[in-house]
N, C-alpha and C positions, 0 to 999 in steps of 0.2 A: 502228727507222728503216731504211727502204732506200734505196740509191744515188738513187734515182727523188728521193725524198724531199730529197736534196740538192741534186739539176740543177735543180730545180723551186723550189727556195729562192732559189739564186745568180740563175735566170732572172729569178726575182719582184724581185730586188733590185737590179737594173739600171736601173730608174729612178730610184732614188734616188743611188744614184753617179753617174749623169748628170750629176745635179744636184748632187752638189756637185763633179765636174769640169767646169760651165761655167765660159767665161771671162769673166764680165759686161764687164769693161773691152772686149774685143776685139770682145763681140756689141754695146757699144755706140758702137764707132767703126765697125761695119761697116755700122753705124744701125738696131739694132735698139730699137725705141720702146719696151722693156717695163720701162721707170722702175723694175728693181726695182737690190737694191743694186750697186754699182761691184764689192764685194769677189767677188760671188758668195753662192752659197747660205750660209748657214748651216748648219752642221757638225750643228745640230742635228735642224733639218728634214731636210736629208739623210740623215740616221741614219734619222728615223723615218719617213721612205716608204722606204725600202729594207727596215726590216722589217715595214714592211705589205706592201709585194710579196710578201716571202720568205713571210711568213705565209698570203697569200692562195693562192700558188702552188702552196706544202710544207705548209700547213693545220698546220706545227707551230715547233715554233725547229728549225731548223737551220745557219744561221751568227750569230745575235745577236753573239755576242763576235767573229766576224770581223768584222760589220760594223764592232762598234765603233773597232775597230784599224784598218777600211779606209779608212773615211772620212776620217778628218784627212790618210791618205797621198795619197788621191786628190784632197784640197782644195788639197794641197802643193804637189803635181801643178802643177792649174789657175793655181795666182799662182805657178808658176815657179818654185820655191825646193825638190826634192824631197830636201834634206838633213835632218840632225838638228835643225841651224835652223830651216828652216824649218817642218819638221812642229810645231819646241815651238812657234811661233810661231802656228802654226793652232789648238792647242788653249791657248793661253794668251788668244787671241781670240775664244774661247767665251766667251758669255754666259748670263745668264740665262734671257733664252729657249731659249737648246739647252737651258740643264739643262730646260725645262719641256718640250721636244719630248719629249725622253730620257726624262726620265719617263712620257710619253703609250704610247711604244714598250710600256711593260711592262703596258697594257691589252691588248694584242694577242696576247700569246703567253706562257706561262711560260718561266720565268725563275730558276732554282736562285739563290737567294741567300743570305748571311750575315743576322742581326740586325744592323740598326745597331748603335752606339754609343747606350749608354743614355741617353745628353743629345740624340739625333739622332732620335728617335722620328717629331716630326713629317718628316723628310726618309726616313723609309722609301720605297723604291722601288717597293714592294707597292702604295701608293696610289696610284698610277699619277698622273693628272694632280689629284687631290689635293690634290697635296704642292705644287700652284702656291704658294697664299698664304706656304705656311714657302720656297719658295723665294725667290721675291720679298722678305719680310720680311727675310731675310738677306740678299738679293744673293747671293743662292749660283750664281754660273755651275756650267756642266758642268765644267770645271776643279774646284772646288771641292768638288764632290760627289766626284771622283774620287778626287781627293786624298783626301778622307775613306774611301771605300771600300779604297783602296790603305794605309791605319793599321794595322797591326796591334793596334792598343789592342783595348779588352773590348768584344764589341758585346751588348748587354743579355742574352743569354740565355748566356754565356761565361762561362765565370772569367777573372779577368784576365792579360790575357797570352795568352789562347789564341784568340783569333778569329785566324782565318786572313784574310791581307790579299787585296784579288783581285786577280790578276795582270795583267788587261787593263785597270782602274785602274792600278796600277803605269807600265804602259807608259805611260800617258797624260801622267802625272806623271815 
């Protein structure tokens, strides 16, 4: 990877931070018509056009795990709240659907991952949008998932006790 490779990343991933530092509530008292949610973007959508930009830009990963870090701070941002509060707040407000964006994200670009947990197969993140139906089935929000990735438990190809937890999950949780 060269420097190039990473201004070319951050540039690509600027729209998607946009979007989730809108402020819905303020663009619609300033009357802007576009009926979408009061909250703002979705943490999830957001995620995953910033790493289509980044991908499109840098043709590779070069911030995936920042994004994933950025976006809840930058959604913090948007509704006002840029404390430890409010960040848990933003990703405790994930939904299902983000975990299904999130998942889409990793059709776009590799992605160094751990095995799941042996009970978690269908919710591997390799199957990119996939893994909808076991997300849905479960209710697994991106909260959810996170938490699981953030487990140090055995993830199927592990002895137990030795998967290493991921640490941008962790922060999440």
């Amino acid at each position: 990877l060269r420097f190039e490779s990473f201004l070319g990343g951050a540039v690509g991933a600027r729209s998607g931070l946009e979007l989730a530092a809108r402020d819905r509530e303020r663009e619609a008292a300033d009357g802007d018509p576009s009926g979408e949610a009061p909250d703002g973007a979705p943490v999830g959508a957001a995620f995953e056009r910033a790493v289509s930009g980044m991908v499109d830009r840098a043709g590779t990963n070069t911030q995936f795990g920042c994004l994933l870090l950025l976006v809840p701070l930058v959604r913090a941002t948007a509704i006002g709240d840029l404390s430890p509060a409010g960040v848990d707040r933003v990703t405790r407000d994930a939904t299902v659907d983000d975990a299904v964006a999130f998942y889409r994200s990793f059709e776009r670009v590799d992605v160094a991952v751990d095995d799941p947990p042996a009970d978690a197969d269908a919710l591997d993140v390799r199957r990119g949008g996939d893994a909808e139906p076991a997300l849905r089935e479960r209710g697994a929000t991106l909260r959810d998932v996170m938490a699981l990735s953030a487990s140090a438990g055995s993830g199927s190809g592990s002895p137990p006790g030795e998967r290493v937890p991921d640490r941008n999950a962790q922060e999440w949780v």
